[in-house]
C-alpha positions in Angstrom: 111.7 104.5 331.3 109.1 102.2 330.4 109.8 100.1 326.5 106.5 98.9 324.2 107.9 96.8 321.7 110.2 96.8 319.0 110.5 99.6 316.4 112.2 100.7 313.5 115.8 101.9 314.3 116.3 105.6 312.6 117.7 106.3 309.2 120.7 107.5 310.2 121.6 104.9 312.6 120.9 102.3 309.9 122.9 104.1 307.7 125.5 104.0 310.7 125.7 100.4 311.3 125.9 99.4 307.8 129.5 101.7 307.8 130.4 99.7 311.5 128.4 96.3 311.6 130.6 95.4 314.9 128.8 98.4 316.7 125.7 97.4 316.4 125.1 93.9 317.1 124.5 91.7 320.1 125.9 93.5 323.5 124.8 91.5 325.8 122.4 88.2 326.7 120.5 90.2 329.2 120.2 94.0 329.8 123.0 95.3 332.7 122.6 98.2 334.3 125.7 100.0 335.3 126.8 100.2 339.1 126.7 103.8 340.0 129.6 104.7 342.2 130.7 108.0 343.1 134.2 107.3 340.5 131.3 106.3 337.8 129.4 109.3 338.4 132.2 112.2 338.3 132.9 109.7 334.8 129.3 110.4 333.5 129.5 114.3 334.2 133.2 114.6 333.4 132.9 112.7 329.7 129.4 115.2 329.5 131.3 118.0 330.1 134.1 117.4 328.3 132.4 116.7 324.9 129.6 119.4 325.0 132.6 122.2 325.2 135.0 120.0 322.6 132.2 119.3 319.8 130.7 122.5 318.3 127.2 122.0 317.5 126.6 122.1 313.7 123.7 120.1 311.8 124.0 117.6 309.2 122.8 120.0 306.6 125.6 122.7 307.4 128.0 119.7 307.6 127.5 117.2 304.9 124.7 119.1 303.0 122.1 115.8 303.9 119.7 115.7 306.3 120.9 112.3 308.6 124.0 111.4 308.8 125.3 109.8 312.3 129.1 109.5 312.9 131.8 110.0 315.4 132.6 114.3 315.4 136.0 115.3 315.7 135.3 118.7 315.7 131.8 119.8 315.0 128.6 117.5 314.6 125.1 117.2 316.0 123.3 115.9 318.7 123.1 112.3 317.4 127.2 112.5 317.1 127.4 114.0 320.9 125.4 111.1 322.1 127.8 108.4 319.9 130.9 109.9 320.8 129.9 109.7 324.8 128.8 106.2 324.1 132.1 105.3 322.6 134.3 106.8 325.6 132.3 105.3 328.0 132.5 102.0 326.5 136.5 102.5 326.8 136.1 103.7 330.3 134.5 100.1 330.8 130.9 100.7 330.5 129.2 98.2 329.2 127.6 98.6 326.0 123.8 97.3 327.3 124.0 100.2 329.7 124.4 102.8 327.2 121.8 103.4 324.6 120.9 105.7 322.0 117.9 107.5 322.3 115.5 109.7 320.0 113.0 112.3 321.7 111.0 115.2 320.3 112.7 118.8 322.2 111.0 121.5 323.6 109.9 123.3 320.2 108.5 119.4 318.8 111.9 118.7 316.7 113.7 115.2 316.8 116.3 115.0 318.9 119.1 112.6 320.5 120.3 111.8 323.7 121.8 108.7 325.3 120.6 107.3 327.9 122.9 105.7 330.6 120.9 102.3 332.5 121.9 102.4 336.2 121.1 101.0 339.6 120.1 104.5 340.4 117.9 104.9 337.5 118.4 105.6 333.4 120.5 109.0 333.1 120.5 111.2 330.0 123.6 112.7 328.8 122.8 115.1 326.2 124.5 118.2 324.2 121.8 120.8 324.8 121.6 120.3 328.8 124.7 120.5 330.7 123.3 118.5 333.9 123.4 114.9 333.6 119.8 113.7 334.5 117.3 111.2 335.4 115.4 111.2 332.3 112.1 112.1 333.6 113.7 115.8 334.4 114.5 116.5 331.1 111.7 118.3 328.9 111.7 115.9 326.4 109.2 113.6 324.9 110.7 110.0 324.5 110.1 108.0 320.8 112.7 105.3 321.0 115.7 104.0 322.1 118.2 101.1 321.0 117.4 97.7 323.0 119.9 97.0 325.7 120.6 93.4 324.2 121.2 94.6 320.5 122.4 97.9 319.5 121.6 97.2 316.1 117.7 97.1 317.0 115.4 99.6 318.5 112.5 99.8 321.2 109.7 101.9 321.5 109.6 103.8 324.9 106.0 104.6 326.5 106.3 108.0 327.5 103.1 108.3 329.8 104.0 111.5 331.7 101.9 114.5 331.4 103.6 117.9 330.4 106.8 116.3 329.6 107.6 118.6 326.8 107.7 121.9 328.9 110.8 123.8 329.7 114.3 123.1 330.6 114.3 122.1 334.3 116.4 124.5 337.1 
């Protein structure tokens, strides 16, 4: 996954960080990326797994009657809360934070959408609500916008998304 610069950081994650400033600040001097082990990878698909079937998918509209809001779900949320609450129990698994960044990408049918992407040796990963399988991020059928910047979660990078087709169907 290529970055082209800096970019504005979505609404609702503005919105989040003013609500948890000490989330979304420096992580790290230089971007890490994660050590893939077999233990880290069983992690990845097990903390996947285990929040797609806990969190039942509701949008922000349905939820909080406005359009962006980005928090931790404790029972119901959308993608955006999926992808923070994976970030979060990775982090306490030891992740580093660098290595795990939200994303934004436009779906199959065009819509905006969120995923996090996890930066390993092995590649970046996508963990996301509407895909079981955990990913290499050039699998998925998504189009990718931005994502935070591996040295401050508080800003945002533009991604350069070059591939052709990548909007198409769900892969098999």
């Amino acid at each position: 996954m290529v970055t082209a610069g800096s970019t504005s950081a979505p609404v609702g994650h503005v919105e989040f960080c003013k609500k948890r400033r000490s989330e979304c600040g420096v992580t790290a001097t230089r971007a890490k990326l994660m050590t893939l082990s077999r233990a880290r990878w069983d992690e990845l698909l097990k903390v996947n797994a285990e929040i797609n079937r806990r969190i039942r998918p509701v949008s922000d509209q349905d939820l909080y009657h406005r359009d962006e809001v980005w928090t931790y779900p404790v029972d119901a949320g959308d993608c955006e809360d999926f992808a923070l609450l994976k970030r979060k129990v990775l982090i306490k698994l030891g992740w580093p934070a660098s290595s795990l960044l939200m994303t934004v990408v436009r779906d199959i049918d065009g819509s905006g959408h969120a995923v996090l992407t996890v930066r390993t040796d092995r590649g970046d990963l996508v963990l996301d609500n509407q895909i079981e399988a955990v990913l290499p991020w050039y699998r998925t059928p998504y189009r990718y916008i931005k994502r935070q910047s591996e040295t401050n979660a508080g800003r945002w990078a533009a991604i350069n998304d070059a591939r052709v087709g990548a909007v198409a169907s769900i892969p098999r």
